[in-house]
Biopython code that builds the backbone (N, CA, C, O; Angstrom):
import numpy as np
from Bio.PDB.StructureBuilder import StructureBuilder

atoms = [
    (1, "UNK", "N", (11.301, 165.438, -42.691)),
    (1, "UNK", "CA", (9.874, 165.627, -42.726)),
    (1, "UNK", "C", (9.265, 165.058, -41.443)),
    (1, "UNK", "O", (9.569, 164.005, -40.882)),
    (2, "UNK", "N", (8.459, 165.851, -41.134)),
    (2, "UNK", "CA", (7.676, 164.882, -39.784)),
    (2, "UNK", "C", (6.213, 165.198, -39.744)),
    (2, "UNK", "O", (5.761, 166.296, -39.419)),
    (3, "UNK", "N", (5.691, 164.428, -40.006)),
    (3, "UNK", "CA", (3.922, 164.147, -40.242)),
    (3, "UNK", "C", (3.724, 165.014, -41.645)),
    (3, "UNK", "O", (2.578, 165.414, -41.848)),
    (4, "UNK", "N", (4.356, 165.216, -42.259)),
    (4, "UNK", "CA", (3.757, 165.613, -43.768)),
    (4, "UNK", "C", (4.573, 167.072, -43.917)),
    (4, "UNK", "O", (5.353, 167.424, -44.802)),
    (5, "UNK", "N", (4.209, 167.633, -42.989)),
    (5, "UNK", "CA", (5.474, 169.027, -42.777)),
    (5, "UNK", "C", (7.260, 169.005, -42.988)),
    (5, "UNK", "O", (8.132, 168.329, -42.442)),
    (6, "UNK", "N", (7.314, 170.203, -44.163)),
    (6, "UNK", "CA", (8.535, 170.297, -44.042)),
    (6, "UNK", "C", (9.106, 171.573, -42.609)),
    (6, "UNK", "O", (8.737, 172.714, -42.333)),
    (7, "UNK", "N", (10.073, 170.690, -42.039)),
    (7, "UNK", "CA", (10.069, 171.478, -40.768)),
    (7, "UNK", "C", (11.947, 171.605, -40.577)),
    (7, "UNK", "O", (12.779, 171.099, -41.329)),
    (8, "UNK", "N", (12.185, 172.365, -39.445)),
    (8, "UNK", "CA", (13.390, 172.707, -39.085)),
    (8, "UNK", "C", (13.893, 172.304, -37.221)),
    (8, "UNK", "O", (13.149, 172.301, -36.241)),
    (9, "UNK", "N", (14.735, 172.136, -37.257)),
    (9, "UNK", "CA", (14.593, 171.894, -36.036)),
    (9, "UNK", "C", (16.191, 172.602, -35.116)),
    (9, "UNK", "O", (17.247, 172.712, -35.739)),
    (10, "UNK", "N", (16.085, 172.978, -33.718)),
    (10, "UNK", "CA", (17.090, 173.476, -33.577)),
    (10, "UNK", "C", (17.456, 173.350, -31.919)),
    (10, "UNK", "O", (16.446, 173.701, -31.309)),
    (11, "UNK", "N", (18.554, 172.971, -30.964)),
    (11, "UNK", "CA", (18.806, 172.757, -29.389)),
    (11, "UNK", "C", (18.830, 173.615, -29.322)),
    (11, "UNK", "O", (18.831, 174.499, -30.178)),
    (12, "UNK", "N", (18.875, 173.648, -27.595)),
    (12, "UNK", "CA", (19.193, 175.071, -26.853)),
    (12, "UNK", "C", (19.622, 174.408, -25.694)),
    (12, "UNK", "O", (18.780, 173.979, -24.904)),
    (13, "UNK", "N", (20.859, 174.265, -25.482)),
    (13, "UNK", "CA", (21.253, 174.211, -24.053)),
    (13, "UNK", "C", (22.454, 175.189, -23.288)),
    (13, "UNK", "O", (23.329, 175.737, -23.959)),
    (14, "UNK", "N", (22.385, 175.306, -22.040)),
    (14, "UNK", "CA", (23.731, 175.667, -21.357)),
    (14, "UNK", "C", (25.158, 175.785, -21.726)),
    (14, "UNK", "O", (25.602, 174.665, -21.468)),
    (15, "UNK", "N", (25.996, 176.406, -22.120)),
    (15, "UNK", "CA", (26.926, 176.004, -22.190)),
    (15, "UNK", "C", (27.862, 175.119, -21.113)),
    (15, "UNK", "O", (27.692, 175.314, -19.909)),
    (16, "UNK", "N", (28.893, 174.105, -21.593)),
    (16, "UNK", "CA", (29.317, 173.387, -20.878)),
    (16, "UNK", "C", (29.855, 173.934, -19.656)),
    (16, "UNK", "O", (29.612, 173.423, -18.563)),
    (17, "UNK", "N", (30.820, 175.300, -19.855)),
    (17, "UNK", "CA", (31.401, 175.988, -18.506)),
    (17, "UNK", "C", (30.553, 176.792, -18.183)),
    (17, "UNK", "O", (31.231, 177.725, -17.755)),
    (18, "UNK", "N", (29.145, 177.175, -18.062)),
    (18, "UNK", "CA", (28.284, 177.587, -17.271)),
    (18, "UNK", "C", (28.655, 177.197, -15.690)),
    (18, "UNK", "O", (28.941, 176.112, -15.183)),
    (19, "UNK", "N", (28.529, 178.557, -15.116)),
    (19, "UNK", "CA", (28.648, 177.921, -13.548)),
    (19, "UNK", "C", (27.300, 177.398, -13.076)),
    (19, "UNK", "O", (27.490, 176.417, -12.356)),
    (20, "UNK", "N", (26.395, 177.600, -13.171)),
    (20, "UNK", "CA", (24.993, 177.669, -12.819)),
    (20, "UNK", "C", (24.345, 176.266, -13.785)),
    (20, "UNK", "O", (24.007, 176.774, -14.855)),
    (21, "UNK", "N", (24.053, 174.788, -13.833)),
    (21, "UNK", "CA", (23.583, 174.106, -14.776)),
    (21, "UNK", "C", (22.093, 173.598, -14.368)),
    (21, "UNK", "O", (21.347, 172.683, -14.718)),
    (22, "UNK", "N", (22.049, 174.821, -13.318)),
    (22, "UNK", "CA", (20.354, 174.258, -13.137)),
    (22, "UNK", "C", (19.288, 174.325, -13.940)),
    (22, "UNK", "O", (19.583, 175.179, -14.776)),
    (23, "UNK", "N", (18.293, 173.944, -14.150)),
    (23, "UNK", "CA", (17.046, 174.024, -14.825)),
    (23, "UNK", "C", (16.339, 175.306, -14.799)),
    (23, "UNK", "O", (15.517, 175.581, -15.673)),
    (24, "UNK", "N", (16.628, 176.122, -13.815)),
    (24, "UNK", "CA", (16.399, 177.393, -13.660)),
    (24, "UNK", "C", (17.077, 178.230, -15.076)),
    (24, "UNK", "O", (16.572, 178.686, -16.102)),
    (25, "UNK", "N", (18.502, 178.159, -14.523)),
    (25, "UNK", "CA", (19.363, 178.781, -15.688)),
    (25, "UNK", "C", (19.302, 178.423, -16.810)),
    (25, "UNK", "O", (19.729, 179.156, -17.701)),
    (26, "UNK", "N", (18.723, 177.126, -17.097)),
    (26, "UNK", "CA", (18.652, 176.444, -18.721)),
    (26, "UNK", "C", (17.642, 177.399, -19.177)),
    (26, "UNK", "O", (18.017, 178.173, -20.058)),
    (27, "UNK", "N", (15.954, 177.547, -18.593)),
    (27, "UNK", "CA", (15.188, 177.970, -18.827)),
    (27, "UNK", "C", (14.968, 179.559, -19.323)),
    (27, "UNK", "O", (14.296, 180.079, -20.214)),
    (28, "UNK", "N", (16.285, 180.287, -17.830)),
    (28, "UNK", "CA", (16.216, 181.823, -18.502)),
    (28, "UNK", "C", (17.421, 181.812, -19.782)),
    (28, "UNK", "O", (17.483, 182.829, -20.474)),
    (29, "UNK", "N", (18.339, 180.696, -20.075)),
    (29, "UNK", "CA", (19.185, 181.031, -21.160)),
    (29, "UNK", "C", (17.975, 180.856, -22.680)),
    (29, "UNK", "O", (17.997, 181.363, -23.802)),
    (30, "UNK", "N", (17.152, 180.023, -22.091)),
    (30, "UNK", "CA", (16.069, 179.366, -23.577)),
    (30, "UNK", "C", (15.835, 180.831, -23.911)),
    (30, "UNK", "O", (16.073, 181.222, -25.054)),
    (31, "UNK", "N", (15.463, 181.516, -23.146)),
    (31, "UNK", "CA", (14.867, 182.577, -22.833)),
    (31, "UNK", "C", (15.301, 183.735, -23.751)),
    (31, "UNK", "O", (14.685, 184.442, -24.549)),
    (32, "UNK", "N", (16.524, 183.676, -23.368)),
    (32, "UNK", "CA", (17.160, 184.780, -23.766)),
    (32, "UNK", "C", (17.736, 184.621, -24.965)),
    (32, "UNK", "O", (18.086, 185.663, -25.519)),
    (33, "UNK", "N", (18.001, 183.256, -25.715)),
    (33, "UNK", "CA", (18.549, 182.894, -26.666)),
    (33, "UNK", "C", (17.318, 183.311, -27.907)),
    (33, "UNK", "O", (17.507, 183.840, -29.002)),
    (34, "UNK", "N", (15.875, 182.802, -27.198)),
    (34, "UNK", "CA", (14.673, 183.058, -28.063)),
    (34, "UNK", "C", (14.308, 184.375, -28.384)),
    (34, "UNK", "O", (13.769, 184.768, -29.419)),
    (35, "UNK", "N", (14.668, 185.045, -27.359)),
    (35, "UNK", "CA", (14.474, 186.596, -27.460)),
    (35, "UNK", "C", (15.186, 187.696, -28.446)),
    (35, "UNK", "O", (14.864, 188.827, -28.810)),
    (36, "UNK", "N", (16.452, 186.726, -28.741)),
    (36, "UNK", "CA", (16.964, 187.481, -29.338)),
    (36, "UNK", "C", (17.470, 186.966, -31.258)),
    (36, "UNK", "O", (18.475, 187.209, -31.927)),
    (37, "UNK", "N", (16.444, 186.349, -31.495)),
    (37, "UNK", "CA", (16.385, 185.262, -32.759)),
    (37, "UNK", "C", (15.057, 185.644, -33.386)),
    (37, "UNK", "O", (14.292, 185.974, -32.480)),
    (38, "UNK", "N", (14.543, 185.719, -34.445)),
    (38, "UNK", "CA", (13.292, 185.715, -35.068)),
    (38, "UNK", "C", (12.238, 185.070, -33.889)),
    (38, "UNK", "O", (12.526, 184.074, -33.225)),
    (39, "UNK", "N", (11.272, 185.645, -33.792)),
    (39, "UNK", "CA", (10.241, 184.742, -33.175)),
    (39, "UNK", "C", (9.179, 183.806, -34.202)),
    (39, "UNK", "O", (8.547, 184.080, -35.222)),
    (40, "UNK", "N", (9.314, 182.762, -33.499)),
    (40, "UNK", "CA", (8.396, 181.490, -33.821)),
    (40, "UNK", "C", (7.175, 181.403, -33.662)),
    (40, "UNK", "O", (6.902, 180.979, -32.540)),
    (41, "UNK", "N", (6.159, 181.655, -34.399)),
    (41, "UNK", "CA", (4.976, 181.718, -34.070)),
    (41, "UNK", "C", (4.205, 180.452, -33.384)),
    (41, "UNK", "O", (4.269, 179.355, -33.938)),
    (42, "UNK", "N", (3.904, 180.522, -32.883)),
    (42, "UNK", "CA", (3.260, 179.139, -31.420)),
    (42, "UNK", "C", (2.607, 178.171, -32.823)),
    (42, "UNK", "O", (2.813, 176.960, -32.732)),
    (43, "UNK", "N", (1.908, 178.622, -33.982)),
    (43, "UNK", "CA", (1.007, 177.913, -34.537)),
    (43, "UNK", "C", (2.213, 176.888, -35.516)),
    (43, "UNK", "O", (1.826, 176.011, -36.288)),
    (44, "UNK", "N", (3.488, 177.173, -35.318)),
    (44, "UNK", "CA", (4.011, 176.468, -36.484)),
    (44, "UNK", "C", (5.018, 175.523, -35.419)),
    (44, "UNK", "O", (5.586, 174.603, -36.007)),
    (45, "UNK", "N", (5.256, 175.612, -34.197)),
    (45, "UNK", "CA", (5.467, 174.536, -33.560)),
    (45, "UNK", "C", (5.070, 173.300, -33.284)),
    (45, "UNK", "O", (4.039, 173.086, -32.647)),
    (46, "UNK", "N", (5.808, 172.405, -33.712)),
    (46, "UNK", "CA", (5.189, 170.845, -33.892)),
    (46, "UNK", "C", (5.281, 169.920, -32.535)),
    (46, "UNK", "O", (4.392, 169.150, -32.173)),
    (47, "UNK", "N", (6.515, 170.143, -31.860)),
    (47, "UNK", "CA", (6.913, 169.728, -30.574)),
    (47, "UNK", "C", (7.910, 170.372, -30.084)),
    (47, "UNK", "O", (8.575, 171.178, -30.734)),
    (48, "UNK", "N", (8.137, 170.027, -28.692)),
    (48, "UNK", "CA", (9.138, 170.674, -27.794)),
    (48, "UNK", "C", (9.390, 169.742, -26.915)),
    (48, "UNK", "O", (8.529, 169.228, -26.200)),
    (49, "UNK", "N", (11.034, 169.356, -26.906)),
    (49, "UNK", "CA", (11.172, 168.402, -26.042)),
    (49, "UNK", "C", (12.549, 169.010, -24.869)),
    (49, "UNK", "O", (13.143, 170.084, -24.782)),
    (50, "UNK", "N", (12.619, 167.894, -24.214)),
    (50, "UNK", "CA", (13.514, 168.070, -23.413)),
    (50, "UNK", "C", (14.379, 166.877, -22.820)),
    (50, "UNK", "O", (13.658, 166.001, -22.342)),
    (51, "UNK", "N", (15.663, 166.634, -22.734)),
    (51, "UNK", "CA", (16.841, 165.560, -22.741)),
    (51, "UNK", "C", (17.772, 165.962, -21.878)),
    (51, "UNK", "O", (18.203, 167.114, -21.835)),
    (52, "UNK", "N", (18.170, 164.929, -21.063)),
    (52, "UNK", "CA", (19.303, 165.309, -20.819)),
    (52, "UNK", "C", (20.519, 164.239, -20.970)),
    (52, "UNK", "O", (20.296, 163.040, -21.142)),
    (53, "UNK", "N", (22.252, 164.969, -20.862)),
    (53, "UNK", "CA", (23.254, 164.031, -21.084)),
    (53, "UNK", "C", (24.156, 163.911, -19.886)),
    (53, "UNK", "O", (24.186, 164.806, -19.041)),
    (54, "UNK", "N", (24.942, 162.750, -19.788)),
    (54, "UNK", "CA", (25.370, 162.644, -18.696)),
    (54, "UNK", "C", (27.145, 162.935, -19.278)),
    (54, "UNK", "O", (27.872, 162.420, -20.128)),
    (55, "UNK", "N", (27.244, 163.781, -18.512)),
    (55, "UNK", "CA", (29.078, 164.108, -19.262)),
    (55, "UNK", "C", (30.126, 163.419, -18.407)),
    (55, "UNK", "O", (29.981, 163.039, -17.245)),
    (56, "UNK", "N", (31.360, 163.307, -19.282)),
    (56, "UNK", "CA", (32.460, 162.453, -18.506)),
    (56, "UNK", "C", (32.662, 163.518, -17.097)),
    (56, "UNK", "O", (33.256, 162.969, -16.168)),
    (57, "UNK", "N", (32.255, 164.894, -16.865)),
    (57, "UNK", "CA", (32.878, 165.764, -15.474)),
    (57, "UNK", "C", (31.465, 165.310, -14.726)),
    (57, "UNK", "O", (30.715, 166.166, -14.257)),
    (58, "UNK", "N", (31.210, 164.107, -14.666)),
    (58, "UNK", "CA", (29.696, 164.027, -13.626)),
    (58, "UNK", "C", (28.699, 165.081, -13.511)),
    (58, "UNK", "O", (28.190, 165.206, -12.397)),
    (59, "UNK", "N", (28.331, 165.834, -14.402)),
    (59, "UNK", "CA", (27.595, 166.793, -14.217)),
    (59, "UNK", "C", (26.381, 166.438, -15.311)),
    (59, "UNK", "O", (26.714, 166.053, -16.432)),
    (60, "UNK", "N", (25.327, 166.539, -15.054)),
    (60, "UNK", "CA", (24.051, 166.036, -16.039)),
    (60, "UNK", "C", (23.571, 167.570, -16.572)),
    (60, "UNK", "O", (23.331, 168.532, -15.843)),
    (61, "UNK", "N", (23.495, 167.524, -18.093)),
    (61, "UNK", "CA", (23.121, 168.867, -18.552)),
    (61, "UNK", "C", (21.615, 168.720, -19.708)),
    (61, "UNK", "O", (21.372, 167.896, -20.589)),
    (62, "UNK", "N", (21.092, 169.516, -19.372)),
    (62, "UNK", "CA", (20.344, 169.679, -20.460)),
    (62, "UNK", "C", (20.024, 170.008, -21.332)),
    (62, "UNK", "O", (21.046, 170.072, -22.015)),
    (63, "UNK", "N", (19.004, 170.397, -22.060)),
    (63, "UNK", "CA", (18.559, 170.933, -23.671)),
    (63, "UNK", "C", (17.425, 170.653, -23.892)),
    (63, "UNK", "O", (16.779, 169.651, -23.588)),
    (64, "UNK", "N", (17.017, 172.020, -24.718)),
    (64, "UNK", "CA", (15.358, 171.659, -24.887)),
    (64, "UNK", "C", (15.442, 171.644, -27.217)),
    (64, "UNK", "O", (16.072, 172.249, -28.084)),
    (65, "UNK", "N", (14.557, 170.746, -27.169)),
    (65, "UNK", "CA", (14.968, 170.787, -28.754)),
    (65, "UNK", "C", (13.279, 170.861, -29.595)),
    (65, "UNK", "O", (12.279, 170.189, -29.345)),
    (66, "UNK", "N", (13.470, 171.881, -30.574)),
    (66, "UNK", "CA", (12.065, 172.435, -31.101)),
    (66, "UNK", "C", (12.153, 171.924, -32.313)),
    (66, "UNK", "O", (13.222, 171.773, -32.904)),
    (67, "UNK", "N", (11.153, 171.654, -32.716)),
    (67, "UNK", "CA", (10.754, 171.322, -34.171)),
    (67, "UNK", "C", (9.795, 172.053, -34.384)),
    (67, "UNK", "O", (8.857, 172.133, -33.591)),
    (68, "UNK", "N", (9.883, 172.979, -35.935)),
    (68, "UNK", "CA", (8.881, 173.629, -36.013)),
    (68, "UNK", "C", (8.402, 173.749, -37.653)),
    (68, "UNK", "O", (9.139, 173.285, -38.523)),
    (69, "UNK", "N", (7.583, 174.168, -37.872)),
    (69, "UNK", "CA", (7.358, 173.753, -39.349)),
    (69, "UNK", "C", (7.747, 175.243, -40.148)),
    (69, "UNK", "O", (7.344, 176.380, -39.899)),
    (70, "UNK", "N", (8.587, 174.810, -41.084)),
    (70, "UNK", "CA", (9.207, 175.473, -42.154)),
    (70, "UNK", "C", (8.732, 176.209, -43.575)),
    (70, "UNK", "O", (8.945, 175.825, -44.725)),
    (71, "UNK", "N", (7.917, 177.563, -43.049)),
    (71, "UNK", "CA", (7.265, 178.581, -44.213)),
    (71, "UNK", "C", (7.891, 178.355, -45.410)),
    (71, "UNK", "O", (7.171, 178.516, -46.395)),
    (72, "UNK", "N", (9.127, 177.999, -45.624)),
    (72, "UNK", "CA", (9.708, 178.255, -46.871)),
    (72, "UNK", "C", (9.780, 177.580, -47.917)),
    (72, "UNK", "O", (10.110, 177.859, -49.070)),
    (73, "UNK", "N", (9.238, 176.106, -47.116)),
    (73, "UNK", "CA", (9.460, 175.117, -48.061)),
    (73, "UNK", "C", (7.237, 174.931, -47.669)),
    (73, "UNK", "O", (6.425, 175.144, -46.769)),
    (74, "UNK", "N", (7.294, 174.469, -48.934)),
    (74, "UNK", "CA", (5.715, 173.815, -48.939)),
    (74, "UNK", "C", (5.409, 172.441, -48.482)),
    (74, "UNK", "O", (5.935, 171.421, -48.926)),
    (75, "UNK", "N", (4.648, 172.498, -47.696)),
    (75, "UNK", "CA", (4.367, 170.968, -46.576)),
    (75, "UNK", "C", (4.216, 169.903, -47.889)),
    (75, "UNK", "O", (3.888, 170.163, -49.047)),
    (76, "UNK", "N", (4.590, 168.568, -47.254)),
    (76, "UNK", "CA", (4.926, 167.567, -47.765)),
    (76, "UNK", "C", (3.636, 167.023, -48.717)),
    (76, "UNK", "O", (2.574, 167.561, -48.402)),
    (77, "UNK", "N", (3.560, 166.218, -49.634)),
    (77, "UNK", "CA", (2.094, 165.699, -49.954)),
    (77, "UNK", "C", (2.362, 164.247, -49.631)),
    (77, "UNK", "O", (1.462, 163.414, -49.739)),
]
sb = StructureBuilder()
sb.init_structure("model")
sb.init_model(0)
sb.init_chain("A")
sb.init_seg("    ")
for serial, (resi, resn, name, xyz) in enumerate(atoms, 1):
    if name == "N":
        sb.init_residue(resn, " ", resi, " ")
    sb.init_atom(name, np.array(xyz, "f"), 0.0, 1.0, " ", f" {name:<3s}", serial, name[0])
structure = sb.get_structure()
């Protein structure tokens, strides 16, 4: 639960053997990953963040992670 909403939440990053791990490429994979999934209506998004990890091959990767609130279940009281 987060602020009273029952919500769902889900990453999106690069895959690890991506040749390309720029922020560029993270952004058109968000992209394309979103495009091709139910769309999320802007009004039921709660936040959108963004992290990154540092991996044992020295390479820093990212991920953007959504929380969004969940039609199916009825918000919290």
């Amino acid at each position: 639960m987060t602020k009273g909403f029952a919500c769902k939440t889900f990453s999106i990053g690069l895959p690890e053997d991506a040749a390309d791990q720029s922020l560029t490429a993270l952004f058109r994979h968000v992209s394309e990953v979103l495009a091709e999934d139910d769309p999320i209506s802007m009004d039921d998004i709660i936040t959108v963040s963004f992290h990154t990890d540092f991996y044992p091959d020295a390479i820093s990767r990212g991920a953007f992670t959504v929380v969004f609130n969940d039609d199916s279940d009825s918000p919290a009281t």
